[in-house]
N, C-alpha and C positions, 0 to 999 in steps of 0.2 A: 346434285352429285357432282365430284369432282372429275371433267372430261379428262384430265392429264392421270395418269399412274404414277401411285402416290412410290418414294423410292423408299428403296429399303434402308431400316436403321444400323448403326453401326451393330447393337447387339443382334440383333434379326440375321445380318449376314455371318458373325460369329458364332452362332447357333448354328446356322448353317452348316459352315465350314468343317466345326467341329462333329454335328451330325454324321458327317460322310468319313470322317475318320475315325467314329466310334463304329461305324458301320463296316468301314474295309478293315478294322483290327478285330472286330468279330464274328464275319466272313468265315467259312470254311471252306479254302482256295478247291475242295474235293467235288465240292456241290456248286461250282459256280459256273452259270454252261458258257459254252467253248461259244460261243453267239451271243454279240450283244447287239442290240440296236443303239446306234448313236446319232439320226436323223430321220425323221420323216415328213416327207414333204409333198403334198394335194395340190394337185391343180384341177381348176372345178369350171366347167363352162356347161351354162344352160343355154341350149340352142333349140327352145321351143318343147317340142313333146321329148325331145333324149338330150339330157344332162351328161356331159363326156367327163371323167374323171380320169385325172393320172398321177396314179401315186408311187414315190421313188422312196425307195427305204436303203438306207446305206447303214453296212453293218460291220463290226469289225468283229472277224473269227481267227481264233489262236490254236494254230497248231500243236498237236502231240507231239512234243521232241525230244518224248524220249523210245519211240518206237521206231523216228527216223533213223537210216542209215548215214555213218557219215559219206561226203562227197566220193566220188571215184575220183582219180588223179589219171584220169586215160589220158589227157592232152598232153603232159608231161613229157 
């Protein structure tokens, strides 16, 4: 078996690409939740009988703007 990770073909990546933009133009922006995850990341240490884990998730959430009010102008 090959140890290196075999890389991807030029058609491989434009399937890809275009996967994701067949997918975000057929999207219905109503159903798409206001939370997405965009990383997660384990850190994993076994120290005999307790395994300590910590896991960090970073997410990017989008505000409703059109319930906000706009800015007050108090400083003015």
């Amino acid at each position: 078996m090959n140890e290196s990770p075999q890389r991807k073909t030029i058609a491989r990546s434009l399937g890809e690409f275009f996967g994701h933009i067949v997918h975000g133009v057929k999207a219905d922006p109503a159903e798409t939740p206001a939370t997405r995850e965009v990383n997660r990341t384990v850190h994993e240490e076994d120290q005999g009988d307790v395994i300590l884990r910590r896991t960090v998730i970073d997410e990017v959430e989008l505000k409703d703007t059109s319930r906000q009010e706009p800015p007050s102008h108090a400083d003015e």
